[in-house]
C-alpha positions as CSV (number, residue, x, y, z in Angstrom):
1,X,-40.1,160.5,-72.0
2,X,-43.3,161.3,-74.1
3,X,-44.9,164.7,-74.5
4,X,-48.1,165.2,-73.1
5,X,-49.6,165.1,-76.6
6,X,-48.3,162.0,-77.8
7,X,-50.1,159.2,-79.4
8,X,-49.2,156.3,-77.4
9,X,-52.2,154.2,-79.0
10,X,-50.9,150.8,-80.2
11,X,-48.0,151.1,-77.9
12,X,-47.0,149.3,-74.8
13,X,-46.0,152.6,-72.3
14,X,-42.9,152.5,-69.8
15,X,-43.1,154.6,-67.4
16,X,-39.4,156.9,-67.4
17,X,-39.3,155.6,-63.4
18,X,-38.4,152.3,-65.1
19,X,-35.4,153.7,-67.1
20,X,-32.0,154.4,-65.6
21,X,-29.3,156.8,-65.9
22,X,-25.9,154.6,-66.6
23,X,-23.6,157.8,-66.6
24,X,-20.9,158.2,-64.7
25,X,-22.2,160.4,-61.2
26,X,-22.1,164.3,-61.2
27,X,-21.7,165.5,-58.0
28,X,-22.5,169.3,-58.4
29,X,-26.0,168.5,-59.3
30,X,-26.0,165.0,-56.6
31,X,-26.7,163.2,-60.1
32,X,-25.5,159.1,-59.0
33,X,-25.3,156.5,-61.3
34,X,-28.8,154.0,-61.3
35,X,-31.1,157.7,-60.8
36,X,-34.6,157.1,-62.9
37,X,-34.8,159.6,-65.8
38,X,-37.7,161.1,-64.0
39,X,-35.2,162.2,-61.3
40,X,-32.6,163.2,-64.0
41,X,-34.5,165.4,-65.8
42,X,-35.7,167.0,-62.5
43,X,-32.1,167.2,-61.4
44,X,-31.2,168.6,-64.9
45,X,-34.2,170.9,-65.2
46,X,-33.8,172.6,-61.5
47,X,-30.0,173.0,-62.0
48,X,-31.1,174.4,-65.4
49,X,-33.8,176.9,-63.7
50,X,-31.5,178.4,-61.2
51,X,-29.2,179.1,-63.9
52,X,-31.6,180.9,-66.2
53,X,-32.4,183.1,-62.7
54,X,-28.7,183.6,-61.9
55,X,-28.4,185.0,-66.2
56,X,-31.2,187.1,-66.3
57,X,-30.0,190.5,-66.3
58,X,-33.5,191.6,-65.1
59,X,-33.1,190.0,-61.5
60,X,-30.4,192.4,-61.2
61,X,-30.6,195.8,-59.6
62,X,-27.9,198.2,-61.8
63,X,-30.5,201.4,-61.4
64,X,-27.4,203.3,-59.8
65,X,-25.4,203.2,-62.5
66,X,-28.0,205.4,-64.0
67,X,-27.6,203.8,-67.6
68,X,-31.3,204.6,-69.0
69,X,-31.9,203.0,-72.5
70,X,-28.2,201.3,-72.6
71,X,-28.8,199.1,-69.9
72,X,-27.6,195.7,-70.5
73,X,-29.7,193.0,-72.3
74,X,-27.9,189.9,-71.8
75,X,-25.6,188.7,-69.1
76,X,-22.3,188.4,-71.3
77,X,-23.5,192.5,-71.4
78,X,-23.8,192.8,-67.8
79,X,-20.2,191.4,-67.1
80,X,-18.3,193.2,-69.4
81,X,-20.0,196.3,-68.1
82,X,-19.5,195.5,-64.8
83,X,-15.3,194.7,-65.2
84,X,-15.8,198.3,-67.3
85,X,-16.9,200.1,-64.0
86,X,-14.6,198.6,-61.9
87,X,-11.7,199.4,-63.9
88,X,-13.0,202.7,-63.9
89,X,-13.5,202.9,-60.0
90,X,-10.0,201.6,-59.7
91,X,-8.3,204.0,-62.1
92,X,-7.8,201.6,-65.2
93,X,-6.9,202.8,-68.1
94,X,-9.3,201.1,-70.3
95,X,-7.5,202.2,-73.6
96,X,-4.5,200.2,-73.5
97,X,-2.7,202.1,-70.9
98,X,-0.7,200.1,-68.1
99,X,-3.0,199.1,-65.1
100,X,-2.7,200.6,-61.8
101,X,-0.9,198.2,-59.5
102,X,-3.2,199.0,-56.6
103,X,-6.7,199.0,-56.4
104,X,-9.6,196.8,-58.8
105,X,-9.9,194.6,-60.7
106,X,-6.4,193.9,-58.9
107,X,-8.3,193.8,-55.8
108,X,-9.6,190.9,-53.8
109,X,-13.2,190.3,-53.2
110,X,-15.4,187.5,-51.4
111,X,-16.3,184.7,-53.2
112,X,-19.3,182.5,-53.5
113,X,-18.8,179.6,-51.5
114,X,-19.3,177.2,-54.9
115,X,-15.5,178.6,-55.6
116,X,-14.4,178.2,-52.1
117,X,-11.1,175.5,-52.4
118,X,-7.7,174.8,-50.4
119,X,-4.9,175.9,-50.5
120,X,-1.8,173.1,-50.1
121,X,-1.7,173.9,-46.6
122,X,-5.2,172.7,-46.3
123,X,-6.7,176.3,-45.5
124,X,-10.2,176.9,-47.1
125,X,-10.1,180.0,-49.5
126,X,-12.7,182.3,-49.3
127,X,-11.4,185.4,-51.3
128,X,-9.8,185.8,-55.0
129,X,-8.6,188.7,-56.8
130,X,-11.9,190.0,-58.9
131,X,-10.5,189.4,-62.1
132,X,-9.5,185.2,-61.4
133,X,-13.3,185.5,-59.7
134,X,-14.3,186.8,-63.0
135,X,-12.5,184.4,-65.2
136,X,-13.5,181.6,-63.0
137,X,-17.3,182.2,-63.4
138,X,-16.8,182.6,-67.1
139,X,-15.1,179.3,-67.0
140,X,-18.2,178.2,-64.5
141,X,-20.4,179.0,-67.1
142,X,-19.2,177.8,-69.9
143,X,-18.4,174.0,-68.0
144,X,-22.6,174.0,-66.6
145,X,-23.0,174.9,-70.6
146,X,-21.3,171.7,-71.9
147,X,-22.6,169.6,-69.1
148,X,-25.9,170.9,-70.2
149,X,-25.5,169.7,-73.6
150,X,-24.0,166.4,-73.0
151,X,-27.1,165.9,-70.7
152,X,-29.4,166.8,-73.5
153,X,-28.1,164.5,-75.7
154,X,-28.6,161.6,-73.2
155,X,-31.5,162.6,-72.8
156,X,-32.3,162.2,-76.7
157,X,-31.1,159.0,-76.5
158,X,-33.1,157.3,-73.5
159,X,-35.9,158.9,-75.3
160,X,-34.9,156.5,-78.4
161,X,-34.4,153.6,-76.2
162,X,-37.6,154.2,-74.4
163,X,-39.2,154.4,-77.9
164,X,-37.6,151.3,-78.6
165,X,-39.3,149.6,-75.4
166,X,-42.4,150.8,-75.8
167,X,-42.7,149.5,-79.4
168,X,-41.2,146.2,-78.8
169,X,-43.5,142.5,-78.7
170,X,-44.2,141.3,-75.7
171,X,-41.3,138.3,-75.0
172,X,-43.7,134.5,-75.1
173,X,-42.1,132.0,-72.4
174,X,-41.6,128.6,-73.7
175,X,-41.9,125.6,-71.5
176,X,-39.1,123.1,-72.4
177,X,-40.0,119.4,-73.2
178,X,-39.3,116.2,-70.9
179,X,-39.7,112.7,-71.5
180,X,-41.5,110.4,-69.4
181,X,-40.5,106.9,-68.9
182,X,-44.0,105.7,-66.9
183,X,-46.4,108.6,-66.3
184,X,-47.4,108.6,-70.1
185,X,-46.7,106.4,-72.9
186,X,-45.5,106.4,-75.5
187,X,-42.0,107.9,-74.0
188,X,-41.5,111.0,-76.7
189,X,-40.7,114.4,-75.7
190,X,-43.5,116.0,-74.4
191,X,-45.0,119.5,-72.5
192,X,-43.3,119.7,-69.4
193,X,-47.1,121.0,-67.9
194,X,-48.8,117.9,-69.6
195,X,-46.3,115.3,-67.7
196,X,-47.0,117.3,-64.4
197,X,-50.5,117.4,-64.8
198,X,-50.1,113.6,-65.3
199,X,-47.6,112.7,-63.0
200,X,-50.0,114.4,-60.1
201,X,-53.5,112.6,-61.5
202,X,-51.7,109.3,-60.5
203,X,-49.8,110.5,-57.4
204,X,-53.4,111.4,-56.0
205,X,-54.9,107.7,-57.1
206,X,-51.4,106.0,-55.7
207,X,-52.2,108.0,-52.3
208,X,-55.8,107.2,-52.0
209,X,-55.3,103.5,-52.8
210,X,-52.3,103.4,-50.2
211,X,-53.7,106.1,-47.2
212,X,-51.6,108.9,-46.1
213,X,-47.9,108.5,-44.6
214,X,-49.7,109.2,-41.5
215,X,-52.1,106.2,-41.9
216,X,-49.0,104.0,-42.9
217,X,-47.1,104.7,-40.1
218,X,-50.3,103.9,-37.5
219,X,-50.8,100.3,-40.1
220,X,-47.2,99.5,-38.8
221,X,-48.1,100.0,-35.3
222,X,-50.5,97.7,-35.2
223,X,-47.8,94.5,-35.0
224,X,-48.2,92.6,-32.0
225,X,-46.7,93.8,-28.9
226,X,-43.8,92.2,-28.3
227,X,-43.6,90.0,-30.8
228,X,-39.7,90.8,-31.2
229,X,-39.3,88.0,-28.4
230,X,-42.4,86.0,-28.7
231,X,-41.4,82.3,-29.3
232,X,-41.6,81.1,-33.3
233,X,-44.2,78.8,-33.9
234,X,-42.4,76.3,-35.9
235,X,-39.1,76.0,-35.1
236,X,-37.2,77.6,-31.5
237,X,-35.8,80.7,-30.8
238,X,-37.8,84.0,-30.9
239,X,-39.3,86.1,-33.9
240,X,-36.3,88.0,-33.8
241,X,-34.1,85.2,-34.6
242,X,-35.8,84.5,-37.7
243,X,-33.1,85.6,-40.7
244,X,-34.0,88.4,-42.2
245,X,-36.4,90.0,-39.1
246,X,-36.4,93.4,-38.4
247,X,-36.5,94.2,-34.8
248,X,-37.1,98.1,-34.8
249,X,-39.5,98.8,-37.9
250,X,-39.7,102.1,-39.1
251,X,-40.8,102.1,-42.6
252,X,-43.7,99.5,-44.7
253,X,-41.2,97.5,-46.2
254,X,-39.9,96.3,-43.2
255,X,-43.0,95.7,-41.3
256,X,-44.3,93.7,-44.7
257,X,-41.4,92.1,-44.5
258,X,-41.9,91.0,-41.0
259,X,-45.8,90.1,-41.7
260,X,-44.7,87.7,-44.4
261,X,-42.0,86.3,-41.8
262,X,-44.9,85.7,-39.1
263,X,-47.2,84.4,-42.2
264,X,-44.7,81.9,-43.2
265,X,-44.5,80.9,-39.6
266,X,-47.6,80.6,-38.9
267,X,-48.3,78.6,-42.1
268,X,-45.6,76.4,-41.7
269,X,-47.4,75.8,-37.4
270,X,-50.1,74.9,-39.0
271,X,-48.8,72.4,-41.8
272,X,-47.2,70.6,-38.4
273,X,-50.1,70.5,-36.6
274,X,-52.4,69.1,-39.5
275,X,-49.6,66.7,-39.9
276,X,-49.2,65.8,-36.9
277,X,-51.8,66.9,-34.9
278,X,-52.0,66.2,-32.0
279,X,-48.8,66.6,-30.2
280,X,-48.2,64.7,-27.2
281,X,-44.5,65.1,-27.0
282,X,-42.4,68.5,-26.5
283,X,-44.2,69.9,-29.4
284,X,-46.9,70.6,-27.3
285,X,-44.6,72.1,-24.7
286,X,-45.4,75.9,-25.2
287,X,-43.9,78.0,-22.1
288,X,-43.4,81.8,-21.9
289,X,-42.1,84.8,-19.8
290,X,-43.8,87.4,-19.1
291,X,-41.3,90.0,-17.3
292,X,-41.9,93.1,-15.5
293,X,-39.3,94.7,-13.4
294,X,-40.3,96.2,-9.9
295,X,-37.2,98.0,-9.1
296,X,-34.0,98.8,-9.3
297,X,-33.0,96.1,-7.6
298,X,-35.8,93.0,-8.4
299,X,-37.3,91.5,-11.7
300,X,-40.8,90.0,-11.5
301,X,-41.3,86.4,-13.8
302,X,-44.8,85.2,-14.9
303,X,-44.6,81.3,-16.6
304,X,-48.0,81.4,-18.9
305,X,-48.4,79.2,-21.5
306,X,-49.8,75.8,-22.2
307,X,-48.5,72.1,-20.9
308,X,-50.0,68.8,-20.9
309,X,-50.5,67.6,-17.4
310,X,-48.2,64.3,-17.9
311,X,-45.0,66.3,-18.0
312,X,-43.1,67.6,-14.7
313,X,-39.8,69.7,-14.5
314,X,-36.8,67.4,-15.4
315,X,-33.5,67.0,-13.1
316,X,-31.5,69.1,-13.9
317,X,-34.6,71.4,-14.1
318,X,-34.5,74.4,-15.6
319,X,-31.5,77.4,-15.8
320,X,-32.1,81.4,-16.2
321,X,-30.1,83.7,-17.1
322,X,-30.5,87.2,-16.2
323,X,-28.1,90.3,-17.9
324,X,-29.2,94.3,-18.5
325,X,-29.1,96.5,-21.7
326,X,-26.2,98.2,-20.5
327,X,-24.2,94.6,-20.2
328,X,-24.0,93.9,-16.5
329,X,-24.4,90.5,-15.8
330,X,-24.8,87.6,-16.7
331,X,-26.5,86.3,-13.1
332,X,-27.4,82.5,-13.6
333,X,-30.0,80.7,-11.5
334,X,-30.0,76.9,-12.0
335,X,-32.3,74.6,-10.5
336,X,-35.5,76.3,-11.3
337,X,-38.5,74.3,-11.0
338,X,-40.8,76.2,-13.3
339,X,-43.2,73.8,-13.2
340,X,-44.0,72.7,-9.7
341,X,-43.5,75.8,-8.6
342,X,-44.5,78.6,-10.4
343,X,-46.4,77.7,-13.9
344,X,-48.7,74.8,-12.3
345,X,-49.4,76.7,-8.6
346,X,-49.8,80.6,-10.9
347,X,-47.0,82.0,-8.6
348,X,-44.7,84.3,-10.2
349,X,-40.6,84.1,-9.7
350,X,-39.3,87.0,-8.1
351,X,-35.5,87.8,-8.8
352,X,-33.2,89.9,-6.8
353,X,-30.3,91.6,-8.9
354,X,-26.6,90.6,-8.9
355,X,-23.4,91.5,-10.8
356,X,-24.3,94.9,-11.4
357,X,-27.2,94.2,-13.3
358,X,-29.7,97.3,-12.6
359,X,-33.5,97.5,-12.8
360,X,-32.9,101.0,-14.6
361,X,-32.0,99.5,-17.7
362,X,-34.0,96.8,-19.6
363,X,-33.4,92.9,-18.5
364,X,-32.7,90.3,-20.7
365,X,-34.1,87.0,-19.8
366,X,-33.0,83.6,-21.5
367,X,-34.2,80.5,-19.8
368,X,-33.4,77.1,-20.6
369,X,-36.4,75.5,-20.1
370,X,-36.1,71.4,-19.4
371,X,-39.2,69.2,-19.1
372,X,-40.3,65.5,-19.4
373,X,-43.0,63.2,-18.9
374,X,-41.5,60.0,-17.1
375,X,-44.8,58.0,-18.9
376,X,-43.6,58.3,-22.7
377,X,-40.1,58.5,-21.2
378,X,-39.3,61.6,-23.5
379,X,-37.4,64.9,-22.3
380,X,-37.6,68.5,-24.2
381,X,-35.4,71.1,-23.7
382,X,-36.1,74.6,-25.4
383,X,-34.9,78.0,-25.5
384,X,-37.6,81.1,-23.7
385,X,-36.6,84.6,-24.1
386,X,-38.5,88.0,-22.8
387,X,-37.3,91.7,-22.8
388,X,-38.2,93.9,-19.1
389,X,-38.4,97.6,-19.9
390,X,-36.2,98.8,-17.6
391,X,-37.5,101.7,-15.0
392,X,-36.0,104.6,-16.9
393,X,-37.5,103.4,-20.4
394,X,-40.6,103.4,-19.3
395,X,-41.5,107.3,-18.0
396,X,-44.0,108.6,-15.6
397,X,-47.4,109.3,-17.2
398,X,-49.4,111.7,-16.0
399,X,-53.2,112.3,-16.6
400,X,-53.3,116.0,-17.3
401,X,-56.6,117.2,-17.9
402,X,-59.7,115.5,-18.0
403,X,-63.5,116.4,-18.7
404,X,-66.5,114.9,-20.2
405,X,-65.3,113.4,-23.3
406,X,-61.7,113.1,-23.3
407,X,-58.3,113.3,-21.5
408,X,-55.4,114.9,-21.8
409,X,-52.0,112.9,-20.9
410,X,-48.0,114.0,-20.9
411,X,-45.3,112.4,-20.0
412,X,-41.2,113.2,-20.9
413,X,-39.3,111.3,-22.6
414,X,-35.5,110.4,-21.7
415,X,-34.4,108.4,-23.8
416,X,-32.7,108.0,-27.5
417,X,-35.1,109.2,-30.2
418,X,-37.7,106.6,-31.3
419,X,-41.5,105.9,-31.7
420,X,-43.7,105.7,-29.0
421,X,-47.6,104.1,-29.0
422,X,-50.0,105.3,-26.8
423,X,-52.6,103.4,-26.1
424,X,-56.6,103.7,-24.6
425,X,-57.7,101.0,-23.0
426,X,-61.4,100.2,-21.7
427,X,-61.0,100.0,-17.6
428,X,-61.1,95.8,-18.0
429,X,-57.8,96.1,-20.1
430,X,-59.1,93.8,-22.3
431,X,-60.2,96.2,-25.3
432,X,-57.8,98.8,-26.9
433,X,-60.1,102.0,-27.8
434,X,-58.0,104.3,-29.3
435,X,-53.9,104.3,-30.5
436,X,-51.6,106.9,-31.6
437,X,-48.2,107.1,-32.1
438,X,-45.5,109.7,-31.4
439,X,-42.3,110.6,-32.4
440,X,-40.1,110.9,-28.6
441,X,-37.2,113.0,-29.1
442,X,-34.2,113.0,-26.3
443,X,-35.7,115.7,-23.6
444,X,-39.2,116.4,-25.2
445,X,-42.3,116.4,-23.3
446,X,-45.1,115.1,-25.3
447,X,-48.8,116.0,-24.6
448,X,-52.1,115.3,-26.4
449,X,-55.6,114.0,-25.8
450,X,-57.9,110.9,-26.0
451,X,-61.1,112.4,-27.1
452,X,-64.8,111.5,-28.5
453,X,-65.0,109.3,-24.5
454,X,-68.2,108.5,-22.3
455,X,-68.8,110.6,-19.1
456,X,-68.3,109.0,-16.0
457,X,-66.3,106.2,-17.3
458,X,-62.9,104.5,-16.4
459,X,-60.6,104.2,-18.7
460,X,-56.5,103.0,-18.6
461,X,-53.7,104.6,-20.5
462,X,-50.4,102.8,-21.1
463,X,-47.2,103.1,-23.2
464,X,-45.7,100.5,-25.8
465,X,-41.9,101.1,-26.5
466,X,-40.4,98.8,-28.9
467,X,-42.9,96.7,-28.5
468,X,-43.4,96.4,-24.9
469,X,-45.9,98.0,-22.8
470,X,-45.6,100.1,-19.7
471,X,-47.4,100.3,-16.5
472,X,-51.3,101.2,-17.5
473,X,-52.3,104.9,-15.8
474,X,-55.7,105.3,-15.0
475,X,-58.8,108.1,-15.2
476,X,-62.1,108.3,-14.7
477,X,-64.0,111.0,-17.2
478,X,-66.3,113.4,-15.2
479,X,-69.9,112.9,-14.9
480,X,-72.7,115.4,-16.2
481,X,-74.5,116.9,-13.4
482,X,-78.1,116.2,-12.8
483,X,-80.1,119.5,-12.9
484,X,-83.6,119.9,-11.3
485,X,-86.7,120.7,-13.7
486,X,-87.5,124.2,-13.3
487,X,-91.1,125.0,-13.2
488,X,-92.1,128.5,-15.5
489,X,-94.7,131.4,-14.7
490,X,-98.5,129.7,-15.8
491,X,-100.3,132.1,-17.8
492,X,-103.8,131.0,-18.1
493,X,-105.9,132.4,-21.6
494,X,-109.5,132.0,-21.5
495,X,-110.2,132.9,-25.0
496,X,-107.8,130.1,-26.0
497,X,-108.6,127.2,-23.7
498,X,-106.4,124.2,-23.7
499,X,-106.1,121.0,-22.2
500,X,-108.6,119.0,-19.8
C-alpha cells in the first residue's frame, strides 16, 4: 500500500483490494487465506489496537495501592508489581524463602475465556492457578509479538510486489497469423483480423447474390405440386423413377438437381415432338390420375389428360391396382374401361377398400392403362401412377381469426417431422396469392397469418404435403362499414363573407 503522500505520477496504481494474502489462515484474528491486503492490514491493525489498550498501564486503575510517584510506567512494570503484591497478600517470602503452600500465587483464579481449554475428559477449564495464568499471558504476549512481526514483514513485501505492479508495462496482445487458401491471395501468413474482415466482405456479397436461407428454402418450394408422380414426358414411368430423382427435397442441391432432371425431360419432349411431330400413335396417348380419398373406406379417381378421339379402351382394357402407405393391399380391379366410361363421359371412378387397405393412410395407385385405335390397327399400353393423401396426413385447418386485411389459420400436425406449404388462394382457385412454408414437428400446432388482403373478399386456404395438396378451407375477409356523413355546427361570419 502507498502512503497518502506518495508520488504515484508516471505509475499505473493497484488498488491493495486487488492484492491477496497467500499465508496460511490465522484463526485468532479470523485472518483466511485469499483476504485483500486492505482487510489484512485492518485485521492486523485492530488486533494491534486492542493490544496497545490491553498494555497501557494508564487504562488501569492501581490508585489503591497508594504508589504515588513509583507507579508503574510500562506493563512488564505493572506485572511484576502485581505478582509482588500478591505474594505479599499470600504470605511469600519474596527473599528467597520457601513459599507458603496455601494461599497466592498458589491460588486459583478465573481466567479470560481466550485461555479457556479441555481437559482430556473434554470439560472446559475456566480457572488456573495465578501463577500458570501469569506465565501463560506472558507466553500470550510474547506469541501476538512474533505474529506481529512476521505480519509486518509480509506486509513489506506485498508492498514490494505491489511496487512491482504498479511500475510494470502494460502486457500488448498479439493476434496470431493464418493463411488463407481463397479469401485473399497470395496464400502467406497473414493478420488473423485482416482474413476476417475479408472472409465476411465476401460472405455478405455471396449472401446477397444467393438470398437468405430463408428465401432458398421458399425457391425450393416452388417445384410443382406433385410432380413426384407426374408422368415423364419422354419416356414412361413417373418423375420419381427417373435415376438419380429426389423425392423428398430438403436442401438446393437437390431441388437443382431435380430442375435439371425435369429440364432434360422436358428438352428431350420436345426434341420428339419436333421430330416427330405430330403423334398419332400412343405417343399422343397422355392419361393421368388425379386421386382424392373420401374416407376411410373409399378412394375417389379423376381420368384427365389428353386422347385423340380415334382410340377406344382395348380388350383386356385396363387393370388398377390399389395398396396403402402402411402396406395393406394390393386390391386389383381388371376390366376398367377408362375410356368409355369415365375419361370420355368426365365421370370419376369411385373405389371401395378391400384387403385392409385404409383411407387413413395414403393410397398408392398404379394403373395399367391399355388403349388402341382399331383404324391404324396399333395398341399402347403404359404405366399411370398417383399418390392420395390419406385422411390422417392431411389435418383439419381451421380459420382462426379474421379481419380486414388478413387471416389467421392453425391446424396440428400428427405426423413424422417434415415441411409443410401453406398456400393463399384467390376464391376461383386458379391464382396462388401468397405461400409459406413451415417446419411440422410430431404434436405441434402451427399458427400464423395471411396478411396485406382486400376487405370483403373470399379467399381459400389449402395445404401441400410432399407435394400434394389438401382439401382448400375457405374465408371471407370482413367488410368496412359504411358510415353516415355527419353534418357540423354552421357558423356564419359577416365580416368574412364566403361562397355564393
Amino acid at each position: 500500500m502507498k502512503p497518502i503522500n506518495y508520488d504515484d505520477s508516471g505509475c499505473n496504481s493497484i488498488s491493495s483490494n486487488c492484492v491477496l494474502w497467500q499465508g496460511p489462515d490465522i484463526e485468532c484474528i479470523d485472518l483466511c487465506k485469499g483476504d485483500t491486503v486492505s482487510e489484512v492490514v485492518y485485521k492486523l491493525a485492530t488486533e494491534l489496537c486492542t493490544l496497545l489498550d490491553k498494555f497501557n498501564v494508564d487504562t488501569y486503575d492501581i490508585s489503591c495501592f497508594d504508589l504515588k510517584e513509583c507507579a508503574p510506567e510500562t506493563f512488564e512494570e505493572l506485572i511484576q508489581l502485581l505478582i509482588e503484591k500478591v505474594c505479599a497478600c499470600c504470605g511469600v517470602d519474596t527473599g528467597g524463602t520457601t513459599p507458603s503452600t496455601s494461599g497466592c500465587p498458589d491460588c486459583e483464579v478465573n481466567i479470560c475465556s481466550e485461555f479457556y481449554y479441555q481437559n482430556p475428559q473434554g470439560d472446559t477449564i475456566t480457572t488456573m492457578q495465578l501463577k500458570d495464568y501469569v506465565v501463560a499471558i506472558g507466553n500470550k504476549v510474547c506469541q501476538l509479538i512474533g505474529q506481529i512481526n512476521t505480519i509486518n514483514e509480509t506486509l513489506i513485501d506485498h508492498e514490494d510486489r505491489i511496487t512491482i505492479l504498479e511500475n510494470a508495462t502494460a502486457p500488448e496482445v498479439v493476434l496470431p497469423q493464418v493463411t488463407p487458401t481463397c479469401v485473399i491471395e497470395p496464400a502467406v501468413p497473414t493478420d488473423m483480423d485482416v482474413v476476417l474482415s475479408a472472409l465476411e466482405t465476401q460472405f455478405c456479397d455471396l449472401r446477397t447474390y444467393t438470398g437468405f436461407p430463408a428465401d432458398i428454402l421458399l425457391a425450393i418450394q416452388k417445384q410443382c405440386a406433385g410432380l413426384n408422380t407426374a408422368p415423364q414426358l419422354n419416356g414412361s414411368g413417373t418423375m420419381q423413377n427417373i435415376p438419380g430423382w429426389n423425392s423428398t427435397v430438403s436442401n438446393l442441391a437437390q431441388s437443382f438437381s431435380n430442375l435439371w432432371l425435369t429440364v432434360c425431360d422436358l428438352r428431350n419432349s420436345v426434341t420428339f415432338i419436333q421430330d416427330n411431330c405430330c403423334d398419332t400413335d400412343c405417343g399422343a396417348v397422355n392419361i393421368d390420375i388425379q386421386a382424392t380419398v373420401l374416407s376411410s373406406t373409399q378412394v375417389r379417381l379423376d381420368f384427365v389428360g389428353s386422347i385423340p378421339g380415334t382410340f377406344i379402351d382395348a380388350s383386356p382394357s385396363s387393370t388398377i391396382v390399389i395398396t396403402d402407405s402402411s402396406g395393406a393391399g394390393p386390391q386389383t380391379i381388371n376390366n376398367v374401361g377408362v375410356l368409355a366410361s369415365h375419361y370420355n363421359l368426365s365421370a370419376p371412378l369411385i373405389v371401395t377398400f378391400t384387403g385392409g387397405i385404409n383411407g387413413n393412410n395414403d393410397i398408392n395407385i398404379s394403373m395399367t392403362l391399355r388403349v388402341e385405335d382399331p383404324a391404324q390397327g396399333i395398341s399402347c399400353e403404359s404405366i399411370v401412377q398417383a399418390v392420395a393423401l390419406g385422411l390422417s396426413s392431411c389435418p383439419d385447418l381451421f380459420i382462426t381469426s379474421v379481419d380486414y386485411t388478413s387471416g389467421t389459420y392453425s391446424f396440428t400436425w400428427n405426423g413424422s417431422n417434415t415441411l409443410v406449404s401453406v398456400e393463399l388462394w384467390d376464391q376461383a382457385e386458379s391464382t396462388n396469392l401468397q405461400s409459406v412454408v413451415v417446419s411440422a414437428t410430431t404434436g405441434a400446432t402451427i399458427t400464423n397469418s395471411f396478411n396485406g388482403l382486400t376487405e370483403n373478399t373470399t379467399y381459400k386456404v389449402r395445404l401441400v404435403i410432399l407435394g400434394e395438396p389438401c382439401e382448400f378451407v375457405q374465408f371471407t375477409t370482413l367488410a368496412y362499414t359504411c358510415i353516415p356523413p355527419v353534418l357540423g355546427e354552421i357558423t356564419i361570419d359577416y365580416d368574412n363573407p364566403s361562397g355564393i
